[in-house]
N, C-alpha and C positions, 0 to 999 in steps of 0.2 A: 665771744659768747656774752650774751647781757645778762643782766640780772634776772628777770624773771626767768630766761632759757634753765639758768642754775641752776637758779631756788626748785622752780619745775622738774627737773633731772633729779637735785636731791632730794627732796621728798618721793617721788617715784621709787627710788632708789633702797630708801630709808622702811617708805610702808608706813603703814594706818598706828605704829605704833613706839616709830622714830622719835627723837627729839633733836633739837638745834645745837646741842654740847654732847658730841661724841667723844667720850674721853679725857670730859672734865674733870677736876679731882673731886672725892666723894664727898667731900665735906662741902662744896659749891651745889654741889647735886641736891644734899640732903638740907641744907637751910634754903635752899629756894624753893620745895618738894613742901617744908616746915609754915615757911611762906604764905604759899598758897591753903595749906589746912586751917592755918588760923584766919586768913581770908574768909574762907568759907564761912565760919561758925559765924560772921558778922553780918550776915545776908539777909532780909527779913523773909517766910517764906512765902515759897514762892516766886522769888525774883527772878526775875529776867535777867542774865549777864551776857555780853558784849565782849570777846577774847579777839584783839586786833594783831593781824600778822600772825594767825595762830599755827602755821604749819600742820602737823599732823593732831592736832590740839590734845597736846599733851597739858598746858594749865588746866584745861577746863576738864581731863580727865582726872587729874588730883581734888580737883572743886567737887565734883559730879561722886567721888568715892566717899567724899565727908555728907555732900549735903544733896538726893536723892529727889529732891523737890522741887531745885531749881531748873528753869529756862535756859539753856544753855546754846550758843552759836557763836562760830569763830569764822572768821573770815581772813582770807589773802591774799595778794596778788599776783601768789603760782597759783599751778593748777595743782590740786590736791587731790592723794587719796579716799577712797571710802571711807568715813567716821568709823571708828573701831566699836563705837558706842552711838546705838543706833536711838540715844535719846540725848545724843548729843550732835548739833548740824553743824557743819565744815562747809563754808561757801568760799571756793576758789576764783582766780581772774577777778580778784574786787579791791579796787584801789580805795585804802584809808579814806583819803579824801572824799570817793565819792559812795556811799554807802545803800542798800538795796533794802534801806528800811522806811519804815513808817518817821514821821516824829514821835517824839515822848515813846519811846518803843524799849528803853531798857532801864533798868533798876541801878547796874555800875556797870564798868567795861575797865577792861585789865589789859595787860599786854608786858610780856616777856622777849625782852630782845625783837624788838619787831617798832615800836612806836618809834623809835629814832632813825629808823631808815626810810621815813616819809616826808613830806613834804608840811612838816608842824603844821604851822599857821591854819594850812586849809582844814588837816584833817581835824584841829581843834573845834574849827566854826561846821564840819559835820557832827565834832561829839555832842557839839551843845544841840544841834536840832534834833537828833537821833536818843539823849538821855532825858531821865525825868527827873526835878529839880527833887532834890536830895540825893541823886543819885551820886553814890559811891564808887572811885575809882581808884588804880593802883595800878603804875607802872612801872617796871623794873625794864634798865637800861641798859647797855655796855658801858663800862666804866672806864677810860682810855690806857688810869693804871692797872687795871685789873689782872690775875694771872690767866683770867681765860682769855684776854685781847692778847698780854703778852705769849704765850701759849700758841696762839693762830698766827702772832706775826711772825715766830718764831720758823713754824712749819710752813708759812707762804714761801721764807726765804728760803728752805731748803725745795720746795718745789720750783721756786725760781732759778737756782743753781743749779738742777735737773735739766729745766727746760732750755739755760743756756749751753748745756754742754752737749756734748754729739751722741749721746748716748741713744735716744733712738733713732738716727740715723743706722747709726752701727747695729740696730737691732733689727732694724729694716732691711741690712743686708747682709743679717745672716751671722754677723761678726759676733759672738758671745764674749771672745776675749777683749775685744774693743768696747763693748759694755762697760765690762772691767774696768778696762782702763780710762774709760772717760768718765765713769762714776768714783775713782777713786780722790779726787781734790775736794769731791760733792763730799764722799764721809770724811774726810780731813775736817770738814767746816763745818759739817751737818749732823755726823753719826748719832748723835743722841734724839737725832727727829727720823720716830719710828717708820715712816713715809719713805723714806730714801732705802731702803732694806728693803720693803715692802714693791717698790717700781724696779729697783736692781733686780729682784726675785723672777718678778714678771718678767720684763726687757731679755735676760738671759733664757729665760723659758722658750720666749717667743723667737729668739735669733737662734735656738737651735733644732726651731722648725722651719717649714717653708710650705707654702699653697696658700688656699685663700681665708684660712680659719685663723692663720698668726697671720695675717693681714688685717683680719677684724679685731683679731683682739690689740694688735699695736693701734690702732681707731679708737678703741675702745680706753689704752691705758693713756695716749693722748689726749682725749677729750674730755676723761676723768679727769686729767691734771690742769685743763683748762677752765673745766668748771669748778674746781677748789680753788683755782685761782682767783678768778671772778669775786667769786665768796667771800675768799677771805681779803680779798682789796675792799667790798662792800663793807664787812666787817669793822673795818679799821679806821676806814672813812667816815664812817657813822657813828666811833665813839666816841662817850662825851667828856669832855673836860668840865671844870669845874663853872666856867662861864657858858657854855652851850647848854649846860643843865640849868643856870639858872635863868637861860634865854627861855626855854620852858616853860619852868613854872610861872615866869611873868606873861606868856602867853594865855595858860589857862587862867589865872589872877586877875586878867585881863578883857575875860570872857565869860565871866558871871559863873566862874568856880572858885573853891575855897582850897589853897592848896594850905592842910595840915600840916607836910610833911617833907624836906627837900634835902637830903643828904645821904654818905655812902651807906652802903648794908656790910658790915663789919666784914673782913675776912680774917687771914693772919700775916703772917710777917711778909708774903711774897705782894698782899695788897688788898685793895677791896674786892669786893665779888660783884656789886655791882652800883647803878645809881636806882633809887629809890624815890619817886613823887606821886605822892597820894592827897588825896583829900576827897572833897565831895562838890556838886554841884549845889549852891546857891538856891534857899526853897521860895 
């Protein structure tokens, strides 16, 4: 499965009112929720804002509850749900790089866990023909030590120990005790990633039925597992270290913006929450 097939699945999946941290911890939730509010208040009105990779746009639905005034459109390249907030636009199928806008068309543009899984360089030389010079921007990134990277790699590896052991084989043919017993080395290694409980549940469900409805749904709890897989290898791949981040900002630096701001966003003892580059475009 590729990446857009995914992203496409999870947001479907998810709904108009999803976010991209299912099950992060609350204190990650609530300073990047904090984030975005003070974001807001900084907007002149009126503005026009730019939310890149926005999935179900949940940034720009935090934006849109502080500040009622603003232009608001998110773009990505799954296919997305129906905006939850019909004066907020969700344009799906649209690569960073190549954007479906005018020139000088936006005030700032943001982006939460989405800017680093593109292809930099280009989509920078669309921010610049796409923004208006002063325009204001803020990206927040995966952090590579972060606990919500460590968090995802944590659970890919227990769906990886899933997918190498026979367990839905044995659920395919009915065997519930062989479930069992091939998911037993997986909670040996894994039991504290709620994921493995969660497909044991199912797998066992499904091997003690038969016909073509626990046929779809072993389809179903396979291709789930394949599309969190996907994910969360994107994930992982895409976060930054401390030199990829300042590959970054020397790009936009590099492109007639002013980067203010390039370091982690505090977390606590498990790590940062995330990377943080903000500034503005050049008037």
């Amino acid at each position: 499965m590729d990446n857009d097939q995914a992203w496409s699945a999870y947001w479907a999946e998810k709904g108009a009112t999803g976010n991209c941290l299912p099950g992060a911890p609350d204190h990650v939730a609530e300073r990047l929720a904090n984030h975005w509010r003070e974001f807001a208040a900084t907007l002149a009105k009126g503005a026009s804002c730019l939310d890149l990779a926005t999935g179900s746009g949940a940034v720009l639905r935090l934006i849109r509850a502080q500040r009622s005034d603003l232009l608001l459109a998110g773009i990505d390249y799954a296919e997305l749900p129906e905006s939850a907030d019909p004066d907020v636009t969700l344009i799906g199928r649209t690569d960073m790089a190549a954007l479906p806008f005018d020139d000088d068309s936006f005030d700032a543009f943001v982006s939460q866990f989405g800017f680093e899984y593109g292809t930099h360089g280009e989509i920078v030389a669309e921010l610049v023909r796409v923004s208006r010079p002063g325009s204001l921007f803020q990206l927040i990134m995966h952090h590579r030590s972060s606990p919500v990277v460590a968090q995802n790699r944590t659970r890919a590896a227990a769906l990886d120990a899933i997918g190498q052991s026979d367990a839905l084989v044995r659920a395919a043919e009915g065997d519930a005790s062989g479930v069992i017993a091939a998911l037993d080395p997986v909670f040996d290694e894994h039991g504290d990633q709620p994921v493995v409980a969660e497909i044991a549940a199912a797998l066992r469900d499904i091997a003690g039925r038969s016909g073509r409805e626990a046929e779809k749904d072993l389809d179903w709890v396979a291709s789930g597992m394949a599309r969190e897989r996907a994910l969360l290898r994107h994930l992982s791949e895409s976060a930054l270290d401390e030199d990829s981040a300042a590959r970054i900002s020397a790009l936009f630096a590099g492109s007639g913006f002013i980067v203010e701001h390039r370091a982690p966003i505090p977390g606590d003892e498990n790590g940062p929450i995330a990377w943080l580059v903000n500034g503005r475009r050049a008037d």
